[in-house]
FISE-311304 format. One record per residue: z, x, y of N, C-alpha, C in turn; residue number from 1; residue in one letter. Coordinates in nm, 4 decimals, m for minus. Layout:
<pts>
+----------+----------+----------+----------+----------+----------+----------+----------+----------+-----+----+
:     n_up :   n_east :  n_north :    ca_up :  ca_east : ca_north :     c_up :   c_east :  c_north :   i : aa :
+----------+----------+----------+----------+----------+----------+----------+----------+----------+-----+----+
:        Z :        X :        Y :        Z :        X :        Y :        Z :        X :        Y : NUM :  a :
...
+----------+----------+----------+----------+----------+----------+----------+----------+----------+-----+----+
</pts>
This chain:
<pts>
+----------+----------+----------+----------+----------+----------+----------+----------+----------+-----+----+
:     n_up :   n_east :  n_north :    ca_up :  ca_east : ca_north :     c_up :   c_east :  c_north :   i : aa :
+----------+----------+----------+----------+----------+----------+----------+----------+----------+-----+----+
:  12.4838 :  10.3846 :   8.4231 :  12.6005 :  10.3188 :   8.3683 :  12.7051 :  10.3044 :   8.4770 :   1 :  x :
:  12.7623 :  10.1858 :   8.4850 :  12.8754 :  10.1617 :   8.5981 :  13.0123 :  10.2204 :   8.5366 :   2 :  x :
:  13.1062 :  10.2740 :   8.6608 :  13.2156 :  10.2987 :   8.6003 :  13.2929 :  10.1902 :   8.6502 :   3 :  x :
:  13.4171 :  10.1542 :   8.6002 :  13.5325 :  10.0384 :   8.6309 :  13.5182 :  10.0737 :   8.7767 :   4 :  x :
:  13.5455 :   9.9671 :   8.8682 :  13.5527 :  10.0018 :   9.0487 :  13.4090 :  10.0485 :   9.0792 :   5 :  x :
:  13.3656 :  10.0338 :   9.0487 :  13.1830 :  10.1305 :   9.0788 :  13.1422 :  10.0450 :   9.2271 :   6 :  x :
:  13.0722 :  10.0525 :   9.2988 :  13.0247 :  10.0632 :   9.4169 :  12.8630 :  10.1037 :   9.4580 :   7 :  x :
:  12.7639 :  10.0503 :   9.3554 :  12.6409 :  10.1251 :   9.3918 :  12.5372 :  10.0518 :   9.4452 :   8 :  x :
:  12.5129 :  10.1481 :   9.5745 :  12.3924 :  10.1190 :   9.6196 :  12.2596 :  10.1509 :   9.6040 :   9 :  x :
:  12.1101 :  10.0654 :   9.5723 :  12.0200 :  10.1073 :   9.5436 :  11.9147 :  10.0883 :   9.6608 :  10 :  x :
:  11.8840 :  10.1767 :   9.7123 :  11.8125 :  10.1757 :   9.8113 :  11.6240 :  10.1682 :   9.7995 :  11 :  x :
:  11.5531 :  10.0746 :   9.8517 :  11.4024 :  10.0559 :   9.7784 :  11.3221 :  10.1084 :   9.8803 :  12 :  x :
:  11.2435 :  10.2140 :   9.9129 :  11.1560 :  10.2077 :  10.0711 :  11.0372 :  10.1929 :  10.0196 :  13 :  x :
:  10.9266 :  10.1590 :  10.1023 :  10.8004 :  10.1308 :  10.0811 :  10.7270 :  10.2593 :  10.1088 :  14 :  x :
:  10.6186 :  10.3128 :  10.0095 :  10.6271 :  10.4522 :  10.0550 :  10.4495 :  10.4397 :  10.1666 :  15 :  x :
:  10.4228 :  10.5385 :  10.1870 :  10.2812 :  10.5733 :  10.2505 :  10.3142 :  10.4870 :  10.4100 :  16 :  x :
:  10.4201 :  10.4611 :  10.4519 :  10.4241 :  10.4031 :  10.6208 :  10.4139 :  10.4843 :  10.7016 :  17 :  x :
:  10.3928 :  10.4479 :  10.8171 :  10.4088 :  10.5588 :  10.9451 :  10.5220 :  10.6355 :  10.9859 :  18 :  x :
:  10.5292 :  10.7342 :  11.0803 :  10.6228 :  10.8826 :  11.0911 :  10.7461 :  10.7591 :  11.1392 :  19 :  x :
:  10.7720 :  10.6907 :  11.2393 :  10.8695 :  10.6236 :  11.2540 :  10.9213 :  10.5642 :  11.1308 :  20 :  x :
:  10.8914 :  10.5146 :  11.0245 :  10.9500 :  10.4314 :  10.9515 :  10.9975 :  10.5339 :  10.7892 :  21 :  x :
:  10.9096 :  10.6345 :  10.8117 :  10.9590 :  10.7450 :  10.7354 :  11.1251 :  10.7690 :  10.7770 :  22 :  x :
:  11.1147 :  10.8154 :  10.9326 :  11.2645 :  10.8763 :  10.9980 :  11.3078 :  10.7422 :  10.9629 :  23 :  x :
:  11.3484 :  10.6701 :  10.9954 :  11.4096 :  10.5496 :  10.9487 :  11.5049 :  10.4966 :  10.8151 :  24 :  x :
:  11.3885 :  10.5168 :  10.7516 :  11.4026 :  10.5481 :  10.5622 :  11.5207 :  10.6686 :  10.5124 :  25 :  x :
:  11.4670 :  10.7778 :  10.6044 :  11.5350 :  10.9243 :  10.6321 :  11.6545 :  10.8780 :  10.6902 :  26 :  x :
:  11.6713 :  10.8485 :  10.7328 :  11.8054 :  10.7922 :  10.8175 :  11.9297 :  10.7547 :  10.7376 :  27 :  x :
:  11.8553 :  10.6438 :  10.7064 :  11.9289 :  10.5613 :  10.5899 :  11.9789 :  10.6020 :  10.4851 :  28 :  x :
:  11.9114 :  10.6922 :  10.4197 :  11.9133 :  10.7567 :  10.3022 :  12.0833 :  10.8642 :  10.3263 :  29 :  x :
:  12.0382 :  10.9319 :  10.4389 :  12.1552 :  11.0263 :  10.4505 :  12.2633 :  10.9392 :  10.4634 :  30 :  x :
:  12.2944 :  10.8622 :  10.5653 :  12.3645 :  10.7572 :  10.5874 :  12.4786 :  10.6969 :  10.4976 :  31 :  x :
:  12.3811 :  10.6735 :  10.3793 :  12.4169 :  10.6298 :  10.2666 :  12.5126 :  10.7195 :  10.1927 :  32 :  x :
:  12.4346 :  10.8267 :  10.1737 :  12.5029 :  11.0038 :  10.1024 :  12.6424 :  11.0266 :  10.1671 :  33 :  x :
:  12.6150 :  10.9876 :  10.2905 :  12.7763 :  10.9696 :  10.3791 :  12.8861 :  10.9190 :  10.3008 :  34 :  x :
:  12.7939 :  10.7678 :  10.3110 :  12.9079 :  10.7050 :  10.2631 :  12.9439 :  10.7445 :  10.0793 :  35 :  x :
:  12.8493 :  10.7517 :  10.0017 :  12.9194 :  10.8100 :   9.9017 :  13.0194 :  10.9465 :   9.8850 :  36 :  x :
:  13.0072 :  10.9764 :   9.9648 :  13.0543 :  11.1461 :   9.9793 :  13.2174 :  11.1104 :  10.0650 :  37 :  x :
:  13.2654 :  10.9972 :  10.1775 :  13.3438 :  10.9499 :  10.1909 :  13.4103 :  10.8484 :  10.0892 :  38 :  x :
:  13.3562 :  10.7860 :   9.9516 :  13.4178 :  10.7258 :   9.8528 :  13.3982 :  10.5651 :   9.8954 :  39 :  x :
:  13.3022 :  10.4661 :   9.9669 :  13.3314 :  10.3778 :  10.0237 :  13.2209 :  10.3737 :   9.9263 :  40 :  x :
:  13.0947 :  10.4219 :   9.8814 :  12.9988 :  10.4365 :   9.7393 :  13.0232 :  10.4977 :   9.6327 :  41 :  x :
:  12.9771 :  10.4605 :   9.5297 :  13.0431 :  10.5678 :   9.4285 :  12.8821 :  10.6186 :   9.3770 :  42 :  x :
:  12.7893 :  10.5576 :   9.4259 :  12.6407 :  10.6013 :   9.3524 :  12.4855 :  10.5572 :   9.5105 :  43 :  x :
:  12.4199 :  10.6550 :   9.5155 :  12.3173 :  10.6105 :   9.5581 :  12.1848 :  10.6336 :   9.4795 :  44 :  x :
:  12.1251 :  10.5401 :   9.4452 :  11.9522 :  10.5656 :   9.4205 :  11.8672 :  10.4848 :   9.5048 :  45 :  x :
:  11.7498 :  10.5692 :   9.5137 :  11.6763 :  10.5679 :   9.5792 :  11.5342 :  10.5491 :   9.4771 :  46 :  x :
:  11.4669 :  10.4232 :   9.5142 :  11.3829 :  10.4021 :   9.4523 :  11.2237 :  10.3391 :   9.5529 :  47 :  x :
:  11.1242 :  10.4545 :   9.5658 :  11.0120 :  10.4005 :   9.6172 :  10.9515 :  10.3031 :   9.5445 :  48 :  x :
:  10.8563 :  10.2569 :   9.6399 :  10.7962 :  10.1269 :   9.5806 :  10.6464 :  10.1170 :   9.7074 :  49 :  x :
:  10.5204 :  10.1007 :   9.6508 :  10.3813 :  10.0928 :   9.7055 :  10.4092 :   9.9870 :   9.7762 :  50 :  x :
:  10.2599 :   9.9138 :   9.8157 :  10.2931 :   9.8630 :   9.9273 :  10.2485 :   9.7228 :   9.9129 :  51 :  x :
:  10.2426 :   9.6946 :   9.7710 :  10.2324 :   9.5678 :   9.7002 :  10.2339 :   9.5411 :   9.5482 :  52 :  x :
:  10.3670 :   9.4583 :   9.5104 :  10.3543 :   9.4657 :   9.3902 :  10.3060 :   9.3142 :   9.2894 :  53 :  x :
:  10.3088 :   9.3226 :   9.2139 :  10.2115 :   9.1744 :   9.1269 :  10.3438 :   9.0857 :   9.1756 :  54 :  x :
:  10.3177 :   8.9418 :   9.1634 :  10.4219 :   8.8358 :   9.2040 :  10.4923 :   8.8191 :   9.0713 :  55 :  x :
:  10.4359 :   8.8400 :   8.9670 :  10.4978 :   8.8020 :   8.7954 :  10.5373 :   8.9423 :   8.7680 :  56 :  x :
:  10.6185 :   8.9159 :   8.6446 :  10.6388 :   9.0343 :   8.5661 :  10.5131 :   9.0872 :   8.4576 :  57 :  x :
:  10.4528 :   8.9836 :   8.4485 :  10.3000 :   8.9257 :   8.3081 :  10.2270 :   9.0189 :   8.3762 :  58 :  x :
:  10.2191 :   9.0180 :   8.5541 :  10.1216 :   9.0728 :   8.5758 :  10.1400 :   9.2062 :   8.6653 :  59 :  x :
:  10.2575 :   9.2499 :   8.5946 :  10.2663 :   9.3768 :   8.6148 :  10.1635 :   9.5122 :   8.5124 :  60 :  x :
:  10.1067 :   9.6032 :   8.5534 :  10.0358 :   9.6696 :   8.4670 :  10.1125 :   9.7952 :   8.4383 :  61 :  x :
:  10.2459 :   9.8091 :   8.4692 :  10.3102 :   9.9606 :   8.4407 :  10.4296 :   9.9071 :   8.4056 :  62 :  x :
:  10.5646 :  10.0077 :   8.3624 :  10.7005 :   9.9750 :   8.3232 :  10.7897 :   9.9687 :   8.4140 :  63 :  x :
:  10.7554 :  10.0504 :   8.5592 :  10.7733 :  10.0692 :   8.6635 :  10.7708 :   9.9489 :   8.7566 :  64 :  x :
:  10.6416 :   9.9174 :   8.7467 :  10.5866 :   9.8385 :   8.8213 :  10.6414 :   9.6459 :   8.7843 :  65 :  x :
:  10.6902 :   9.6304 :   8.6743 :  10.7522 :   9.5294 :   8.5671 :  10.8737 :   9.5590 :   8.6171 :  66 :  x :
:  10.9614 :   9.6773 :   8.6182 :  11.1047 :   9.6897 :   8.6733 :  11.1191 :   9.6091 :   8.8072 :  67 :  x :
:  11.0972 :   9.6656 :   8.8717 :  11.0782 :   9.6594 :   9.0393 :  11.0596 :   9.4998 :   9.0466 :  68 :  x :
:  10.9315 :   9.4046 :   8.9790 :  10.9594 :   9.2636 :   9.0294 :  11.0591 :   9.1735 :   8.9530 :  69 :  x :
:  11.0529 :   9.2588 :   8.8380 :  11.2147 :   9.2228 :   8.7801 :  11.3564 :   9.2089 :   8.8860 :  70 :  x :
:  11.3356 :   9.3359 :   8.9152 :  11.4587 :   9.3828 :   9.0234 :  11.4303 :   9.2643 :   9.1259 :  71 :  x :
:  11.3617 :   9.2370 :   9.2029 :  11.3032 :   9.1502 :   9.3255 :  11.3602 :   9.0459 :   9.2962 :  72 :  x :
:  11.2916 :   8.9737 :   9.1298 :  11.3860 :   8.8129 :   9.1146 :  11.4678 :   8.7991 :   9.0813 :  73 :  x :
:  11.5921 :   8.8872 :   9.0814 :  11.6967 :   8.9379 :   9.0628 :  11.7690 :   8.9390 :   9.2547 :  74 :  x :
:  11.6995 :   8.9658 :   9.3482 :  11.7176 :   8.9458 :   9.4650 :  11.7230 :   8.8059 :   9.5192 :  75 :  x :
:  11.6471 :   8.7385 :   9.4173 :  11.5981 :   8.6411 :   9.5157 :  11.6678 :   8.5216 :   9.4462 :  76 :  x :
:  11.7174 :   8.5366 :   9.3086 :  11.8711 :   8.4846 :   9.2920 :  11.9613 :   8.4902 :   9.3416 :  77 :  x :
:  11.9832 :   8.6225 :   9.3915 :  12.0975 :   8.6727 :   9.4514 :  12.0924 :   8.6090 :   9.5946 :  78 :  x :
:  11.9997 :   8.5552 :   9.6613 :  11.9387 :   8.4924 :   9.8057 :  11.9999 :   8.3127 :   9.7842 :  79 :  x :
:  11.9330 :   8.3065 :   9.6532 :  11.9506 :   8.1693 :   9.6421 :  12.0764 :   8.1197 :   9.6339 :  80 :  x :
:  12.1886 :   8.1350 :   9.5518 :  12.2821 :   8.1559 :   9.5349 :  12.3758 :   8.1641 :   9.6281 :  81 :  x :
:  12.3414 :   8.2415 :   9.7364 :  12.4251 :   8.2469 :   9.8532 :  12.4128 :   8.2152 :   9.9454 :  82 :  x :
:  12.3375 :   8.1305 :   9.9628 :  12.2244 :   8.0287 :  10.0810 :  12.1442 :   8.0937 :  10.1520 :  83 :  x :
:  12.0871 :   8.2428 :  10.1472 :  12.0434 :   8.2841 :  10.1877 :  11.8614 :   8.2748 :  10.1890 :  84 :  x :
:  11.8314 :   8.3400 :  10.2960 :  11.6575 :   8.3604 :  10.2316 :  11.6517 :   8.4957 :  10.2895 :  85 :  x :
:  11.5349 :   8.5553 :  10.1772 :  11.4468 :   8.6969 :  10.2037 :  11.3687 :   8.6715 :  10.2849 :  86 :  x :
:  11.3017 :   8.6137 :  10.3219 :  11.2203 :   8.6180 :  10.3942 :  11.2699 :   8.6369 :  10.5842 :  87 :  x :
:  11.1974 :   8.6714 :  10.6273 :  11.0111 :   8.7389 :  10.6100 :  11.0266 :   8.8750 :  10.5620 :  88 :  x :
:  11.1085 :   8.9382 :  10.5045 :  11.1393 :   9.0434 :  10.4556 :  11.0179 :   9.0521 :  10.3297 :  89 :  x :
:  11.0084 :   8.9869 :  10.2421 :  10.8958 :   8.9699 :  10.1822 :  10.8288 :   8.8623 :  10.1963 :  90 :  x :
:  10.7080 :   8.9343 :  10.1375 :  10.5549 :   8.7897 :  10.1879 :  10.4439 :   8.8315 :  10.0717 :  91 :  x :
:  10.4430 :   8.6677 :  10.0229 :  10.3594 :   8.6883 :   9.9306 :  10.2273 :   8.6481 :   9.9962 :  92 :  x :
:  10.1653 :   8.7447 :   9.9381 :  10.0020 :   8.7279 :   9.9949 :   9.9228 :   8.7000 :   9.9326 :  93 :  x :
:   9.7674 :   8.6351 :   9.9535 :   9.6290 :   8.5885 :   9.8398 :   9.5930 :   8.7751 :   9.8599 :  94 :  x :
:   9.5886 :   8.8055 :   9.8041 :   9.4772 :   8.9039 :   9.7904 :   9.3275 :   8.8982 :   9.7053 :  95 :  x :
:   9.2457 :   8.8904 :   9.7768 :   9.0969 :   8.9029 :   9.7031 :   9.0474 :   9.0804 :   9.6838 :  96 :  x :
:   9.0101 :   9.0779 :   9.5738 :   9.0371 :   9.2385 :   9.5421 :   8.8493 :   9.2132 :   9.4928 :  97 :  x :
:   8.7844 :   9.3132 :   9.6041 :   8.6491 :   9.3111 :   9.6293 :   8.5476 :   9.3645 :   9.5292 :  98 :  x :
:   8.6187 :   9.4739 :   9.4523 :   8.6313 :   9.5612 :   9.3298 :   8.5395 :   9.5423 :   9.2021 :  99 :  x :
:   8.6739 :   9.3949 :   9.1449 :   8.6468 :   9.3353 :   9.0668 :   8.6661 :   9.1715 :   9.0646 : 100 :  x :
:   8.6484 :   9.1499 :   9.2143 :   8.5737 :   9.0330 :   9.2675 :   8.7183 :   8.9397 :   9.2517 : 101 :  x :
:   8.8522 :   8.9804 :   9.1542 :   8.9572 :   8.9078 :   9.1363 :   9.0453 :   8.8390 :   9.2153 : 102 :  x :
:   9.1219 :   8.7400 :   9.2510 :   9.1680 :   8.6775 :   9.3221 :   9.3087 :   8.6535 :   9.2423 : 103 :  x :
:   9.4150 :   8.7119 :   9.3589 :   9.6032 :   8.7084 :   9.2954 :   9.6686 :   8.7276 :   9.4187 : 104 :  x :
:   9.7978 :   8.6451 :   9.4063 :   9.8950 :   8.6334 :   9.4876 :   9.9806 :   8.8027 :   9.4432 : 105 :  x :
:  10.0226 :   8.8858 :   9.5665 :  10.1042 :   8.9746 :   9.5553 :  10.1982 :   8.9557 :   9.6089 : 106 :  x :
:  10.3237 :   9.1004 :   9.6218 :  10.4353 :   9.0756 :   9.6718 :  10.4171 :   9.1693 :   9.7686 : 107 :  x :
:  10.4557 :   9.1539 :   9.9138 :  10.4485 :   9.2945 :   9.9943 :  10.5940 :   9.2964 :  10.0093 : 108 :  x :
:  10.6885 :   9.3679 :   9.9399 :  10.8486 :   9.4432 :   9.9993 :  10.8484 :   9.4853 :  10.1178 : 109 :  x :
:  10.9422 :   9.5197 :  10.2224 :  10.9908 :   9.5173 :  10.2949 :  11.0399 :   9.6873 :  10.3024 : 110 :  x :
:  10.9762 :   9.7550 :  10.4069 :  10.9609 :   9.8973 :  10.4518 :  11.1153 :   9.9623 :  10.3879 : 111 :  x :
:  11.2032 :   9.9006 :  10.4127 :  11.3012 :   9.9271 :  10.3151 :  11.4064 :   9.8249 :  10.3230 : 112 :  x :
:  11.4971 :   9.8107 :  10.1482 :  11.5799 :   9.7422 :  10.1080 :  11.6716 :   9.8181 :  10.0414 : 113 :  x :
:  11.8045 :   9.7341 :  10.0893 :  11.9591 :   9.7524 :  10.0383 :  11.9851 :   9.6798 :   9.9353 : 114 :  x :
:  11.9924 :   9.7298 :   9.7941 :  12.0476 :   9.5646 :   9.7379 :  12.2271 :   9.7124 :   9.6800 : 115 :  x :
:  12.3430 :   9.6035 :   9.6823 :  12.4708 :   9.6823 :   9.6565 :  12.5246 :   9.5959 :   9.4732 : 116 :  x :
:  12.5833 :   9.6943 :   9.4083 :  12.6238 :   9.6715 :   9.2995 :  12.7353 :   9.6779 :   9.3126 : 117 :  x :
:  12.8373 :   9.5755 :   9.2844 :  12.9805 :   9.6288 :   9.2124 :  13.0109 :   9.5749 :   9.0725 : 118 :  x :
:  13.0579 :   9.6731 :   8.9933 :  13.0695 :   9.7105 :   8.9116 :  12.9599 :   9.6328 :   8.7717 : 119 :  x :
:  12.8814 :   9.6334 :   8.8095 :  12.7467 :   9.5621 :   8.7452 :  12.6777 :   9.4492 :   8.8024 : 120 :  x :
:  12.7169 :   9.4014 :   8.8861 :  12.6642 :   9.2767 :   8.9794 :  12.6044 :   9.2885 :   9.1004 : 121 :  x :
:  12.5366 :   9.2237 :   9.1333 :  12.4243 :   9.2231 :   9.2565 :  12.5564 :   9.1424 :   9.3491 : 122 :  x :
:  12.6048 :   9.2801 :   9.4505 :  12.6870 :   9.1433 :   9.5549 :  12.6058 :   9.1171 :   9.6991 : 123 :  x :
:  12.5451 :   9.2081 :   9.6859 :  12.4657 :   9.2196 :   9.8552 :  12.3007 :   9.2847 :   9.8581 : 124 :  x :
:  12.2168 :   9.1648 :   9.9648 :  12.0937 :   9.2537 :   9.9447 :  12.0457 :   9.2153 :  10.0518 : 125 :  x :
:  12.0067 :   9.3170 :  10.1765 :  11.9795 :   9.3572 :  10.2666 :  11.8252 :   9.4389 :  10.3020 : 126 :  x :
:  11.7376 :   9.3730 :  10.3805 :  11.7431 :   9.2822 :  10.4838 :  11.7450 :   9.0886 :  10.4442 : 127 :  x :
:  11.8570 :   9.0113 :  10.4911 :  11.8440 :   8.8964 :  10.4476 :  11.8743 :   8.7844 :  10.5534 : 128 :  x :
:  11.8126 :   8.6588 :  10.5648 :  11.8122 :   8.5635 :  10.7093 :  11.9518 :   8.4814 :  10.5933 : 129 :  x :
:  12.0731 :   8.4110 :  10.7310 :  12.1661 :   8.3623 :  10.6786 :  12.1656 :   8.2772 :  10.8089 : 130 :  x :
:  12.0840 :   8.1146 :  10.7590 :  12.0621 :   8.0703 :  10.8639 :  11.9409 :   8.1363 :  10.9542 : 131 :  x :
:  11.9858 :   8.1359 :  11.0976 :  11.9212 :   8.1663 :  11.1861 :  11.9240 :   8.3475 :  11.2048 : 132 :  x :
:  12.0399 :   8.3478 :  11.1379 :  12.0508 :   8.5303 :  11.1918 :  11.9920 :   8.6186 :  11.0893 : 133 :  x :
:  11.9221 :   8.6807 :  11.0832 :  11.8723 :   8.8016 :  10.9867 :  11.9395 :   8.9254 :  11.0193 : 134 :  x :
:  11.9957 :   8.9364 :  10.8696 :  12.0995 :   9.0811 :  10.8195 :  11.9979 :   9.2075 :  10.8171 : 135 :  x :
:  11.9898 :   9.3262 :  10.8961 :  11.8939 :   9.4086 :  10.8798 :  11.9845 :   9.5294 :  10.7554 : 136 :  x :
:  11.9385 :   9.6125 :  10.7192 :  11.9900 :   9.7555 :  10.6231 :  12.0442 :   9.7815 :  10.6951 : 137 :  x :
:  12.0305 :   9.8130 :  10.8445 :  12.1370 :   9.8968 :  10.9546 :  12.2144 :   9.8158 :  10.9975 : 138 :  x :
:  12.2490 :   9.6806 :  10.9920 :  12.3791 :   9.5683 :  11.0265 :  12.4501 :   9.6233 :  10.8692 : 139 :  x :
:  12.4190 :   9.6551 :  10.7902 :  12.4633 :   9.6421 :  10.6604 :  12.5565 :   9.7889 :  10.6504 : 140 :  x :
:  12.4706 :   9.8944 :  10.6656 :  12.5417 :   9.9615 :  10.6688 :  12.6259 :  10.0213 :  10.7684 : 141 :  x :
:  12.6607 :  10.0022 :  10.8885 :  12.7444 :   9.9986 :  10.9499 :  12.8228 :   9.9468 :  10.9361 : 142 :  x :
:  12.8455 :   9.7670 :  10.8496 :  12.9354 :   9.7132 :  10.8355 :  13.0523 :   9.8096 :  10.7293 : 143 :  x :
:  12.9303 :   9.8879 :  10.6218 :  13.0105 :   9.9295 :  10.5038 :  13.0502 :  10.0775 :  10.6159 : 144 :  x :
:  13.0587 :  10.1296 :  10.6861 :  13.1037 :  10.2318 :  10.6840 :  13.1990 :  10.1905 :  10.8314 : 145 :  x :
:  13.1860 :  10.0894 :  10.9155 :  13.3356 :  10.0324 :  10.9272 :  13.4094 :   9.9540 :  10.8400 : 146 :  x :
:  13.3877 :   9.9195 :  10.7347 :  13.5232 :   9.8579 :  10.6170 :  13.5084 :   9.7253 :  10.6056 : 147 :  x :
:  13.4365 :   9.6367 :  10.6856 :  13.4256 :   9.5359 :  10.7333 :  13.2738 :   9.4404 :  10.7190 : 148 :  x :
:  13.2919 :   9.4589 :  10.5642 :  13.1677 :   9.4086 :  10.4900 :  13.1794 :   9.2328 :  10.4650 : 149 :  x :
:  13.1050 :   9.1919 :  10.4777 :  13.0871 :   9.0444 :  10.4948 :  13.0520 :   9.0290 :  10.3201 : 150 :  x :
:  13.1605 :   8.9357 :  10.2468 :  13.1589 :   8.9640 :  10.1026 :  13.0698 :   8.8043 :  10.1116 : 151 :  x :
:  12.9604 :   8.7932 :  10.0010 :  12.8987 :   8.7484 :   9.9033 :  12.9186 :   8.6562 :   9.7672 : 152 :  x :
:  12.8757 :   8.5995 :   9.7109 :  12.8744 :   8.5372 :   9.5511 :  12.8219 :   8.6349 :   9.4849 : 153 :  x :
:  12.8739 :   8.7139 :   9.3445 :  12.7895 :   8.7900 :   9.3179 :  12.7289 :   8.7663 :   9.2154 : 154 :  x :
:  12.6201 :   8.8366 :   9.1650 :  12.5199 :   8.7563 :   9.0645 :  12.5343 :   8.8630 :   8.9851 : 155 :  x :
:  12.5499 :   8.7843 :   8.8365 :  12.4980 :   8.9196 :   8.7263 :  12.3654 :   8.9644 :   8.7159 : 156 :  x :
:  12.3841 :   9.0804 :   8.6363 :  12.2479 :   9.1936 :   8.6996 :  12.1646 :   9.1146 :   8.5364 : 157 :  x :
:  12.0907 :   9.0764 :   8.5267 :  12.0157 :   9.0139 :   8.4339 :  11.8705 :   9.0135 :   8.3915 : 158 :  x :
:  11.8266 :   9.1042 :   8.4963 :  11.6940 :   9.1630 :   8.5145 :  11.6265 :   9.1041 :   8.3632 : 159 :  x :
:  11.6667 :   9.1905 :   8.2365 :  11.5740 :   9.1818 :   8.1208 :  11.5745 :   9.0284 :   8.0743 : 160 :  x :
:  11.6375 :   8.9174 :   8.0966 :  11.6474 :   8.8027 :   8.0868 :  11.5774 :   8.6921 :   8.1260 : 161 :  x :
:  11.4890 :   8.7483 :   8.2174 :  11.3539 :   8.6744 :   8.2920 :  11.2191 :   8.6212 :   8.2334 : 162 :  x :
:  11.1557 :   8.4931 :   8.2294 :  11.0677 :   8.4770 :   8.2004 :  10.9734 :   8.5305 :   8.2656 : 163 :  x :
:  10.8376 :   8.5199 :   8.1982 :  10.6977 :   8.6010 :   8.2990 :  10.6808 :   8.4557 :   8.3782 : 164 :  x :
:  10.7183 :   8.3529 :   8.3981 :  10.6991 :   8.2665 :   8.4860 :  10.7414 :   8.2565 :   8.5916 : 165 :  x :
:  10.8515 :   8.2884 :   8.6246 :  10.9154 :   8.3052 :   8.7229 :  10.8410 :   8.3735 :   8.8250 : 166 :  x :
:  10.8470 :   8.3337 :   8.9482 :  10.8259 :   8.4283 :   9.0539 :  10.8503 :   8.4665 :   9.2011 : 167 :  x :
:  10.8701 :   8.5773 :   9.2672 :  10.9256 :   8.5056 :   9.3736 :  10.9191 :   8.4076 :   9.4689 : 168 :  x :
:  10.9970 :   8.3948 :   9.5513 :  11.0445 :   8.2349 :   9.6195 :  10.9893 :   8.2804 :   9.7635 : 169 :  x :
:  10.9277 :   8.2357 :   9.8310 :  10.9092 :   8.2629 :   9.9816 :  10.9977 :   8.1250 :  10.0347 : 170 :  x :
+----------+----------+----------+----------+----------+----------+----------+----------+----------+-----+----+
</pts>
């Protein structure tokens, strides 16, 4: 639940990567705790995420797993909207799954993502290309913990409002 003035950041990492991108993740995370603990956040969560999720919500098989690409086209409004693009931050891929012989487009997320809330709205989501320059999590948060945050359009948080058609935008 947001409070009036709220400030929250939700932080997404991709889990099972290598020892560098762990410290990285690790990094960030504290980083973050900083800044809530200085008042410039008022909330951090931290939410893992595998290392590919379905491109639809239809073809999500968990509640978890339905959140998360919820959350994503919820990003990628938030991209559109502000002329931005995700990409190559995410990449949707063919996957042929050998298994059960099936053939589906997935989503691979991005080792880790910033998306920032104020006071119920998606204002910022990090890593994002603006133009030619790509915003990394660590341009982002340095900006927020010098004061000097590059403000946004912000999008309402609308997640449950989504059709299963929708999907993300490369």
């Amino acid at each position: 639940m947001n409070k009036e003035g709220s400030h929250r950041a939700e932080l997404y990492v991709r889990s099972l990567l290598p020892d560098s991108y762990s410290q990285r993740q690790a990094e960030v995370v504290q980083r973050l705790g900083r800044l809530v603990g200085s008042g410039v956040l008022t909330e951090r969560q931290v939410h893992p995420c595998g290392n590919q999720l379905p491109a639809t919500p239809a073809e999500a098989n968990t509640d978890v797993g339905e959140w998360l690409v919820e959350r994503f086209l919820g990003f990628n409004e938030w991209a559109s909207t502000n002329g931005c693009g995700l990409d190559p931050a995410f990449e949707i891929r063919e996957v042929n799954d050998t298994m059960s012989g099936a053939q589906y487009r997935a989503l691979r997320p991005p080792a880790i993502l910033l998306a920032e809330y104020r006071e119920g709205e998606l204002v910022c989501v990090t890593p994002h290309r603006d133009g030619e320059t790509v915003r990394t999590v660590l341009d982002r948060i340095a900006e927020l913990e010098a004061g000097t945050t590059t403000t946004y359009e912000p999008v309402a948080d609308t997640k449950t409002d989504r059709t299963d058609a929708r999907v993300i935008q490369q």
